[in-house]
N, C-alpha and C positions, 0 to 999 in steps of 0.2 A: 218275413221275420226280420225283428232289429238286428242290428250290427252293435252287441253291448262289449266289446273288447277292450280291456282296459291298454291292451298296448299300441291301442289304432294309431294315438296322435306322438308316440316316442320316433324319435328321430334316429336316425342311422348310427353305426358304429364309427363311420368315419366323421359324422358330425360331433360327436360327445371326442375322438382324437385330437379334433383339430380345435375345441375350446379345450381342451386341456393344454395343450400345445401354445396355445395364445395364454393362458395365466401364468404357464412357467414362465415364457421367456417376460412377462410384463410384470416377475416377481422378478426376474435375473437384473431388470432394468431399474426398477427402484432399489435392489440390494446394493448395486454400482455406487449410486447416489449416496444409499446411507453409509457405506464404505468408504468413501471419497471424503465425504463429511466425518466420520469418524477418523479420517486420516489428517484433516486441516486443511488438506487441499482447496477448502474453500475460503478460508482463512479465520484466523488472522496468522499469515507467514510474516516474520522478518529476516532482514535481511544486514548485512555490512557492509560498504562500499570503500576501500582505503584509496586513495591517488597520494600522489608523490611529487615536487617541482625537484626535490633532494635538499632544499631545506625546509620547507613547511610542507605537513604533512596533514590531508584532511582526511578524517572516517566520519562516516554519514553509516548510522544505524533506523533503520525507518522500518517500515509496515509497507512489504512487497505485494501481499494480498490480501485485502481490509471488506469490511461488508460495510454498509451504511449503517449509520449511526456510533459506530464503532470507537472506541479510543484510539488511536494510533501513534506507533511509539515515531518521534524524531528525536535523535540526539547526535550532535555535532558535536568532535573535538580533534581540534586543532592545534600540531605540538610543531613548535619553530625551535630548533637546537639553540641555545641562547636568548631563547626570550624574544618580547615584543618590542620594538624602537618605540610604537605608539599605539593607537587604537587600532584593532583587527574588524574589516569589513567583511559581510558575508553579501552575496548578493543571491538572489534568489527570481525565480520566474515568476514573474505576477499570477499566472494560470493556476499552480498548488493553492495560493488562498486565496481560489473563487471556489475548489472544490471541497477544501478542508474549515471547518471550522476551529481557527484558533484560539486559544483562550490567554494565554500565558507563556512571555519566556522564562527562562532561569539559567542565568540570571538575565535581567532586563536589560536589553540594549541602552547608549546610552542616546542613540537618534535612528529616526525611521525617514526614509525618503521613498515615496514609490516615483520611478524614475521610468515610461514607459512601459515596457511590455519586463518591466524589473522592479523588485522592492529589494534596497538596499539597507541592513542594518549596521550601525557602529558598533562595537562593542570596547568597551575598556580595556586597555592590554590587562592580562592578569599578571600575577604579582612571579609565576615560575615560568614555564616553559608548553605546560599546554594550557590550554582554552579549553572547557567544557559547556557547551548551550545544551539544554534540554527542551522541548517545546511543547507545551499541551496544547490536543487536540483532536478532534473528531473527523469524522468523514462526515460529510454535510448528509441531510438526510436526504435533500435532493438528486444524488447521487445514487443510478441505480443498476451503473455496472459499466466495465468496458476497462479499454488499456487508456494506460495517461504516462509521456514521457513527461520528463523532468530536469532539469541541471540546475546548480549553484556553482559558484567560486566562489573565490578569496582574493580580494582585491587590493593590490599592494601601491598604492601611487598610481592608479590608475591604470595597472598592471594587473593580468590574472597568473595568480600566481601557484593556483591548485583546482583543478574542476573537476565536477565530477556528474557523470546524465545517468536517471536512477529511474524506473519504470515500476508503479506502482498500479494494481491490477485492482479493479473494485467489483465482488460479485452480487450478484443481483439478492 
């Protein structure tokens, strides 16, 4: 006689525990994710950065954790108690723009020198006591994750006269 039992080929009760057991925890593990992502944790974070020499005084506002393709905010301003003598330099690491896509300052320097392993720009004194730069710009779409440090200053006669190193985090 055949063997017609429809529960011949059902698998064990610890087998049906243990795929159940494997779909929660690999629901626990994508809920992290969209959690995390719902939190910004992925970004885009920003951040402030203030330094001090006790007379000029730099804040660096940027985008701490940015995705590819992304806008990322820069904005530099610069307050000297009494004003500018003359043109305010910023110096900056040549490495930020191979990984950002820049479009625009605001306002526009009034000269650019890349200077080494440094892009230096002029700016016009302005007319009271701070400086505002704003910068437009993207995270390159080449760019597809990892840590990247950073620094600028303020270059006074040849002099650094406010710095400031700022780590900006890109997720994949």
């Amino acid at each position: 006689m055949q063997n017609t039992s429809t529960l011949q080929d059902l698998t064990g009760v610890e087998a049906a525990r243990h795929g159940r057991i494997t779909r929660h925890v690999g629901f626990g593990v994508l809920l992290v994710f969209v959690l995390a992502s719902f939190l910004g944790l992925y970004g885009p974070n920003r951040k402030t950065i203030t330094t001090t020499d006790g007379l000029t005084e730099l804040s660096l506002y940027y985008g701490s954790v940015v995705r590819s393709g992304q806008a990322v905010p820069m904005e530099i301003t610069v307050r000297r108690a009494g004003g500018f003598d003359g043109p305010l330099t910023l110096v900056f690491d040549r490495d930020v723009f191979d990984r950002f896509d820049f479009q625009n300052w605001y306002p526009n320097p009034s000269s650019e020198v890349g200077d080494g392993d440094e892009v230096v720009y002029e700016f016009d004194p302005p007319s009271g006591d701070t400086l505002k730069v704003a910068l437009d710009a993207r995270v390159a779409p080449t760019q597809l994750g990892g840590r990247h440090e950073y620094s600028m200053h303020i270059d006074v006669g040849g002099l650094r006269v406010a710095e400031t190193d700022y780590v900006v985090w890109v997720m994949p």
